[in-house]
C-alpha positions as CSV (number, residue, x, y, z in Angstrom):
1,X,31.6,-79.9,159.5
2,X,31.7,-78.2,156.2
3,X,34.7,-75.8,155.6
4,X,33.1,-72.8,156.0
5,X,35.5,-70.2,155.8
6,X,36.0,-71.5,151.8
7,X,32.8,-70.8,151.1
8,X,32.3,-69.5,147.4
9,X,30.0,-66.8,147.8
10,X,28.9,-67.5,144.0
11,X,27.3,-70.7,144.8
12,X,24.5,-68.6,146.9
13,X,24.1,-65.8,143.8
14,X,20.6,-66.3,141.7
15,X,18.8,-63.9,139.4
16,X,16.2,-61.6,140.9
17,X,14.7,-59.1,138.6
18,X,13.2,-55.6,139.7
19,X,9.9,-56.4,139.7
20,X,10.0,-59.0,142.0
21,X,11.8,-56.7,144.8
22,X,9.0,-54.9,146.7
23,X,9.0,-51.2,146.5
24,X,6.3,-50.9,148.7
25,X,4.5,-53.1,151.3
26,X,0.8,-54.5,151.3
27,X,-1.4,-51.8,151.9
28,X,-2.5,-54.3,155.1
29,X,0.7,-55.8,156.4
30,X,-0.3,-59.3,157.2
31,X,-2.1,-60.2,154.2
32,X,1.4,-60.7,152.7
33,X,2.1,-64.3,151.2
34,X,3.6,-66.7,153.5
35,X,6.0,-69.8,152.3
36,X,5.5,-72.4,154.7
37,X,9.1,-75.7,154.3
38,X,8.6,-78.2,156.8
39,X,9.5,-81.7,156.3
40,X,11.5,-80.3,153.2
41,X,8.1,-79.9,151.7
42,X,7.1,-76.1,150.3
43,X,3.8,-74.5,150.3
44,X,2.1,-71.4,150.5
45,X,-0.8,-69.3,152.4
46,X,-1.3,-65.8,154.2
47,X,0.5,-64.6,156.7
48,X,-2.3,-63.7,158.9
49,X,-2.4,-67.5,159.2
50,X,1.0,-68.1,160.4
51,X,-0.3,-69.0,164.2
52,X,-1.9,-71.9,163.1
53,X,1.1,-73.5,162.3
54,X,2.7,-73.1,165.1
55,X,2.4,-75.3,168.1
56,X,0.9,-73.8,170.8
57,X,3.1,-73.6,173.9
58,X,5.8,-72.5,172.0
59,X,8.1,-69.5,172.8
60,X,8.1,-67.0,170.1
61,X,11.0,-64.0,170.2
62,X,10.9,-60.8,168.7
63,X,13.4,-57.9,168.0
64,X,11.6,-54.8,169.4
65,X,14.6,-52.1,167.8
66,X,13.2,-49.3,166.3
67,X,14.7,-47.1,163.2
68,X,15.8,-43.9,164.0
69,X,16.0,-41.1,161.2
70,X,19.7,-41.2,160.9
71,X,20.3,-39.6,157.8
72,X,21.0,-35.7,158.3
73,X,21.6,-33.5,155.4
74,X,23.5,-30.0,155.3
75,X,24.1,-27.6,152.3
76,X,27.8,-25.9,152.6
77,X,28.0,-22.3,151.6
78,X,29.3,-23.8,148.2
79,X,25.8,-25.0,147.7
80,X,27.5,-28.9,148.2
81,X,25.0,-31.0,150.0
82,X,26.4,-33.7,152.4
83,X,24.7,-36.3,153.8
84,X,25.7,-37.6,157.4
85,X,24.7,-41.2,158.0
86,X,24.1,-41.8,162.1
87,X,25.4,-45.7,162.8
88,X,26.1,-46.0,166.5
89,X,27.1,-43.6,169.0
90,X,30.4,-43.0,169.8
91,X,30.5,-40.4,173.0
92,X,28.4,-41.5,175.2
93,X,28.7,-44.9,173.3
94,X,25.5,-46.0,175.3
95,X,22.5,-45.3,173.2
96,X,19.9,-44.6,175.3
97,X,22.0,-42.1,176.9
98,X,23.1,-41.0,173.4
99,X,19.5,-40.0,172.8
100,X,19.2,-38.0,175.2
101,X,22.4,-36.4,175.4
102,X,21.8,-32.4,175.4
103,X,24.4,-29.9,173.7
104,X,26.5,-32.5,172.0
105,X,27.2,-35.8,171.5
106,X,29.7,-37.8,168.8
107,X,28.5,-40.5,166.4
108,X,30.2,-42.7,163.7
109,X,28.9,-42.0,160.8
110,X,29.2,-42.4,157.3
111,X,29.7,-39.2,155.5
112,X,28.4,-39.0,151.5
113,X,30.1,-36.4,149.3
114,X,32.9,-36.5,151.7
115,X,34.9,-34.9,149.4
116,X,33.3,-31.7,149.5
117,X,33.8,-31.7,153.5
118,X,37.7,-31.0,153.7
119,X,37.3,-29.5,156.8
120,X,35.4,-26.8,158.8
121,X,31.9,-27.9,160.3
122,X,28.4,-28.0,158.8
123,X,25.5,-25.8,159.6
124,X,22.1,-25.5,159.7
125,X,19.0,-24.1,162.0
126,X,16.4,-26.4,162.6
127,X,12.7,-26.2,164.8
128,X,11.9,-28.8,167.5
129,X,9.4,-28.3,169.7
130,X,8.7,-24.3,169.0
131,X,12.3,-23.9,169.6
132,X,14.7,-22.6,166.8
133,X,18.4,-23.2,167.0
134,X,21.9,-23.8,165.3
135,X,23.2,-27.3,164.5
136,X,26.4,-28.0,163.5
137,X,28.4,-31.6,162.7
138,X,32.1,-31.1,162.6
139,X,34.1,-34.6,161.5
140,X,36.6,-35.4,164.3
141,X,38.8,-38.4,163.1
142,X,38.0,-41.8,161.5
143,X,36.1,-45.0,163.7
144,X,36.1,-47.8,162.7
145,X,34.4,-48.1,158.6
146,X,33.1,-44.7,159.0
147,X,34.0,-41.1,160.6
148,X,33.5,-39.6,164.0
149,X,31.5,-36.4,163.5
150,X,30.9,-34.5,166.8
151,X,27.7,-32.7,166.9
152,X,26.3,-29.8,168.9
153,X,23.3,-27.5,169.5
154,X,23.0,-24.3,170.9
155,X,19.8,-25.1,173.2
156,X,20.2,-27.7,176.4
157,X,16.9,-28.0,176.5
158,X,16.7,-30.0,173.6
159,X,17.6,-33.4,173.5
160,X,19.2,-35.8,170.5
161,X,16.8,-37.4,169.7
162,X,14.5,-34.6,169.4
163,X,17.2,-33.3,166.8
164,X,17.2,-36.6,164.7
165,X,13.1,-36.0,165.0
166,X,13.4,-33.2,163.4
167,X,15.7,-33.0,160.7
168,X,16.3,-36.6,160.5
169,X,15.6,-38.6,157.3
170,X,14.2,-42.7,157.9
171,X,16.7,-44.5,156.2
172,X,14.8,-47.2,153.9
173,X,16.9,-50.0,152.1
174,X,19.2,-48.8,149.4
175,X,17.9,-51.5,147.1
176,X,14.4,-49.8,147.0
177,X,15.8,-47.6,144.4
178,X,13.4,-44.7,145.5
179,X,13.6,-42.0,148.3
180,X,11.9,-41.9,151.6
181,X,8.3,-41.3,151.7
182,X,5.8,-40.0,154.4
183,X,4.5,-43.6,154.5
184,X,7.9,-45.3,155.3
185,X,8.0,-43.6,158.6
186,X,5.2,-45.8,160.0
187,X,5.4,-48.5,157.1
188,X,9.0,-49.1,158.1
189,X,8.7,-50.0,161.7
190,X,7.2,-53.1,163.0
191,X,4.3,-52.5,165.0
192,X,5.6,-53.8,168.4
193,X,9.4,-51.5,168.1
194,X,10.3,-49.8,171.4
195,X,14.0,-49.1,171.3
196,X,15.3,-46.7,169.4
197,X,18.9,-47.7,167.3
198,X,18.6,-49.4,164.0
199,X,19.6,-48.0,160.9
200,X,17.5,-50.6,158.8
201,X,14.2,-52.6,160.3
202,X,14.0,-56.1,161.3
203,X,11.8,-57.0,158.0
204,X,10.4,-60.0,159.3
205,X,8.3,-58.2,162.0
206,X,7.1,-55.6,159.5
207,X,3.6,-58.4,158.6
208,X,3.2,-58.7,161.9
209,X,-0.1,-56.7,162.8
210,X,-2.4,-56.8,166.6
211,X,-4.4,-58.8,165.1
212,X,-1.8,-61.7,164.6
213,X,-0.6,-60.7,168.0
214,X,-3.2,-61.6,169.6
215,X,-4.3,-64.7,167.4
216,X,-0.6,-65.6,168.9
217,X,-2.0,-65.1,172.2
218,X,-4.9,-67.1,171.9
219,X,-2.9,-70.1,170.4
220,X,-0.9,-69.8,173.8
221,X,2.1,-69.2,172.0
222,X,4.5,-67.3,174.2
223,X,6.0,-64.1,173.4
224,X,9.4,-62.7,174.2
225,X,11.6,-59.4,173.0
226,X,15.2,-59.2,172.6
227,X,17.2,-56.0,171.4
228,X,20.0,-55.8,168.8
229,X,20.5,-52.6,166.6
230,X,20.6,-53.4,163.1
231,X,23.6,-51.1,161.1
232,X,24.1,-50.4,157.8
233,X,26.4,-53.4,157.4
234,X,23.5,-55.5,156.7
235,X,23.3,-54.6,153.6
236,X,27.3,-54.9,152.9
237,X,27.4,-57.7,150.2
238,X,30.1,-60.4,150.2
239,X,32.6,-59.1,147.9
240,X,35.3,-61.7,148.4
241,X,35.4,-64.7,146.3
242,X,35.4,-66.9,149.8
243,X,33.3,-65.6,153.0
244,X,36.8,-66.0,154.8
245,X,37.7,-62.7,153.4
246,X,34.3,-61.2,154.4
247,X,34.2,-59.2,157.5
248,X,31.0,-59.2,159.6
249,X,29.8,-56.0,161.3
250,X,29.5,-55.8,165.3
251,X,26.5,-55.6,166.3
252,X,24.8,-54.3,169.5
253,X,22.6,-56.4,171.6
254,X,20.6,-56.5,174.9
255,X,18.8,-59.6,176.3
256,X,16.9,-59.4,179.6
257,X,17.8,-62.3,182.4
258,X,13.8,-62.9,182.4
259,X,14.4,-63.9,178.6
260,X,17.5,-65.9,179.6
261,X,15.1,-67.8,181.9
262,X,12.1,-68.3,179.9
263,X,14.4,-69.7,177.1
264,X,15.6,-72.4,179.5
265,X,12.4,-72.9,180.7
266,X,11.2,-73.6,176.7
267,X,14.2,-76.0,177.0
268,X,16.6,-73.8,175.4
269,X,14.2,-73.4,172.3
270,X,12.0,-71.0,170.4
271,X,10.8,-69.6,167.1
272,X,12.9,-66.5,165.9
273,X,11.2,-64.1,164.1
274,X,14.1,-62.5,161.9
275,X,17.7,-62.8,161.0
276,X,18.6,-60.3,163.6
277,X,16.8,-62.5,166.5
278,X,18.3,-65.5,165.1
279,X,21.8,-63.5,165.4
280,X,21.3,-62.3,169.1
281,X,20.1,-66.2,170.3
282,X,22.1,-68.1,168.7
283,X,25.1,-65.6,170.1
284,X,23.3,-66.3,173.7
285,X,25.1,-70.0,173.2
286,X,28.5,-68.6,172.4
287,X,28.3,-65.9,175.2
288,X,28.2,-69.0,177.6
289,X,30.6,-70.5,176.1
290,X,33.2,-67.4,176.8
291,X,31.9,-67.4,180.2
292,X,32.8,-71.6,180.5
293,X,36.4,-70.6,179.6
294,X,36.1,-67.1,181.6
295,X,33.5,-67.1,184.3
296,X,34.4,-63.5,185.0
297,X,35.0,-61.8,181.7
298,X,33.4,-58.0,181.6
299,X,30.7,-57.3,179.5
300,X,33.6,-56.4,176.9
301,X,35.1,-59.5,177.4
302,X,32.0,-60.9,176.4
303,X,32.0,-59.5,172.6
304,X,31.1,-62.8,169.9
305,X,34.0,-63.0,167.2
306,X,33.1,-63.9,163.6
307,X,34.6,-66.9,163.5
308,X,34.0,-68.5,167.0
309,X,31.0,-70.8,166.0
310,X,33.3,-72.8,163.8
311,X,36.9,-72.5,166.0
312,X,34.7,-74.1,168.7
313,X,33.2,-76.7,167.0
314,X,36.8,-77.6,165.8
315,X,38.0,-78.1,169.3
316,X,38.5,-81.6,170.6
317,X,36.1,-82.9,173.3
318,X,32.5,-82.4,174.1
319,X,30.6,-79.2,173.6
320,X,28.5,-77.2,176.2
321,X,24.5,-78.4,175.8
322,X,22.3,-75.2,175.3
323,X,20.7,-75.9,178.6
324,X,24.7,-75.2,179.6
325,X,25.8,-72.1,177.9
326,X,22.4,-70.4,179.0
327,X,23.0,-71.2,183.0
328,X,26.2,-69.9,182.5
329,X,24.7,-66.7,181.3
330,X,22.2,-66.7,184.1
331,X,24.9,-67.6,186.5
332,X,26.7,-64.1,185.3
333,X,23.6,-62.3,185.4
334,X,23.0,-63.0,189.1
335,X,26.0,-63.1,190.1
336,X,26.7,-59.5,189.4
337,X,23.2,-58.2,189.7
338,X,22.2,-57.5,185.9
339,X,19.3,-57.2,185.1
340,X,20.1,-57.4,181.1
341,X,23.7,-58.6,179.3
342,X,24.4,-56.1,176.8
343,X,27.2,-57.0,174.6
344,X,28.0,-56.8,170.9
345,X,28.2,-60.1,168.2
346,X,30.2,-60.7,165.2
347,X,28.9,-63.9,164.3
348,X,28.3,-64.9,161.2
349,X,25.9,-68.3,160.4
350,X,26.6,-70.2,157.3
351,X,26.3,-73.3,156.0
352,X,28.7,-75.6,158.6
353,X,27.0,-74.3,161.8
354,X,24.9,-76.0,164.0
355,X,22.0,-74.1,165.4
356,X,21.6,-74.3,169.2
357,X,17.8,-72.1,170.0
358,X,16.5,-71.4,167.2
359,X,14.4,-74.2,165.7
360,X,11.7,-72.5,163.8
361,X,12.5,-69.4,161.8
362,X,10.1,-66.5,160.6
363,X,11.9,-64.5,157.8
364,X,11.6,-62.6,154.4
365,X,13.9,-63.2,150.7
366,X,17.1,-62.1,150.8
367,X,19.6,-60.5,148.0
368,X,21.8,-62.8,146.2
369,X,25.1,-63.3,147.7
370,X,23.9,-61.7,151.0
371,X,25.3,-63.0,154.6
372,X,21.4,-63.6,155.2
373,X,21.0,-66.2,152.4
374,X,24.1,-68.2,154.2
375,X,22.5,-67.9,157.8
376,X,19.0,-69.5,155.9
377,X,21.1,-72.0,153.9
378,X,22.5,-73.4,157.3
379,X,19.0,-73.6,158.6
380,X,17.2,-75.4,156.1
381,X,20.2,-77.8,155.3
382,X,21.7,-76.0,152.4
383,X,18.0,-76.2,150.5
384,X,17.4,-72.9,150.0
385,X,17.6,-72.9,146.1
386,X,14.5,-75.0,145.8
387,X,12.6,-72.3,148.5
388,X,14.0,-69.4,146.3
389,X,13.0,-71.3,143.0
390,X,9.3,-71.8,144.4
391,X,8.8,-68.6,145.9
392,X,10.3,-66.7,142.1
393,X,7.9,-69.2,140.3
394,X,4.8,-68.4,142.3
395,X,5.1,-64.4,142.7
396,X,6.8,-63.6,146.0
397,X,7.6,-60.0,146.7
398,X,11.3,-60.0,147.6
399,X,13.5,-58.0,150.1
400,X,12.6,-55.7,153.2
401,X,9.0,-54.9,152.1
402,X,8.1,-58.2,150.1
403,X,6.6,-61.4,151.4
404,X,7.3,-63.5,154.5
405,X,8.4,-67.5,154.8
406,X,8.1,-70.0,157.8
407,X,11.2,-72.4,158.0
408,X,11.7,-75.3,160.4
409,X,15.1,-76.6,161.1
């Protein structure tokens, strides 16, 4: 296996210019360009095509996370104006129950033109629902890379999320260079999200559209949904010279035991549509492999490290099949009466792993020296230059709104 951890990040750095990253998307979302590499051959249609070239029978997962407005803005009395970022809840750290916490509830967040905040709490009076009250955000201590800032209302009628709907900003991609528009906030979710959490979108659903749905459908390609809640991290770049000295951000995920068994029913494989599904199945192998060295760890316990992938693989002796890991994860499932695993993953795929579900891949370009361009390098054998290279030479739209590729491991 390659030595992963010594990874130059500079050997996965190439030049995108500004007009190739796409500031907007398609005015119709799946007539976006579609690279097709199989065979280590490249070529090119539409993406309203893409279910012809998948085989029918075939189990096709999606992450059905939705963005939430998570930027909130307040003016201080100084005429300062601080922006507080929402990443994940902190009290109740569950999100659903986050959302609908009434009164007050505690987020980390990041927090810009902290300097200006020494200390006191923000104000400001919104309207939700014919109702006018007070919000304040008062920052409690530091979590983790960001800031616990406790939040309250003065109307228990109203819930969280209503508050975020209201006064909440859609966070769109840094990298856009612009600021968020009235179009975004339907432009900027995929068309099948139902659970609210993400701070970014899972880009590669954004050119799916009914009508490729249900061209999937009549292929009798199978579809599934998993959950994971995209944070801000995923636009962190690499900064260290090696990706040892990179630190991947947790993220949150929920799979449902009917998933779990249509996976090994699909043989333990399936076409991922996005980095973030690739993330959450491919950390469905590792999760049974914590559960073949601790058959009763807690969901906690259950949490995928960075660097697991490759420690395993170093071990001596033979490896759990996927067929394997995922029984074990049933096995947990039933025996404690869960209907979902919800758990959190570190992992981070890069040239040196060995996929284990995924075996096609539906997914967009990614920045230069991103954690993203690693987990495609691994896929496609450390050929991704030559994808990059065709796609620059035959006007792609890069990054979250740009144009789409199919990969096959």
């Amino acid at each position: 296996m390659e030595d992963t951890r010594h990874i130059h990040i500079s050997d996965f750095d190439y030049n995108l210019p500004e007009e190739r990253i796409a500031k907007y998307p398609k005015a119709e979302r799946d007539t976006s360009k579609l690279l097709l590499y199989r065979n280590g051959a490249i070529a090119e249609d539409v993406f309203s095509h893409l279910p012809q070239y998948l085989a029918p029978g075939s189990l096709m997962v999606f992450n059905n996370t939705r963005v939430i407005q998570a930027r909130l803005h307040f003016h201080k009395a100084t005429g300062a104006l601080i922006e507080v970022f929402c990443l994940e809840p902190h009290t109740p750290a569950d999100y659903a129950l986050s959302f609908a916490a009434r009164g007050t509830c505690t987020w980390t967040c990041l927090v810009g033109n902290l300097k200006k905040w020494k200390e006191g709490a923000l104000v400001r009076t919104i309207e939700t629902g014919g109702r006018r009250l007070t919000l304040t955000a008062e920052c409690i201590g530091v979590s983790g890379t960001g800031y616990e800032v406790r939040f309250a209302w003065d109307d228990a009628q109203v819930s969280f999320a209503e508050v975020l709907e209201a006064v909440g900003e859609l966070p769109i991609p840094p990298y856009l260079n612009r600021a968020t528009e009235e179009s975004d906030l339907r432009s900027y979710q995929t068309v099948y999200s139902k659970v609210d959490g993400s701070v970014a979108a899972p880009t590669a659903g954004l050119h799916f559209t009914p009508r490729v749905l249900a061209a999937l459908d009549e292929r009798g390609i199978e579809r599934d949904e998993i959950t994971l809640h995209v944070g801000a991290g995923t636009f962190r770049p690499v900064k260290s010279e090696e990706i040892e000295g990179h630190t991947m951000h947790s993220e949150w995920i929920a799979v449902t035991r009917r998933t779990i068994g249509r996976l090994m029913a699909h043989g333990g494989r399936c076409i991922a549509v996005g980095t973030t599904s690739v993330r959450t199945l491919e950390s469905l192998y590792y999760v049974g492999v914590l559960l073949s060295r601790r058959p009763d760890a807690t969901e906690d316990e259950l949490h995928v490290p960075q660097w697991l992938p490759y420690d395993y693989a170093a071990q001596p002796g033979p490896k759990l099949t996927t067929m394997e890991a995922l029984g074990l994860v049933a096995d947990y499932l039933d025996r404690h009466a869960l209907p979902v695993l919800y758990t959190t993953t570190q992992i981070i795929i890069a040239p040196g792993y060995e996929y284990h579900v995924v075996q096609t891949m539906v997914t967009n370009f990614h920045q230069p020296k991103s954690t993203l361009l690693l987990l495609v390098s691994a896929f496609v054998g450390g050929r991704w230059r030559p994808i990059y290279d065709y796609a620059l030479a035959h006007d792609f739209r890069f990054l979250s709104y740009g144009d789409s590729s199919l990969l096959n491991y």
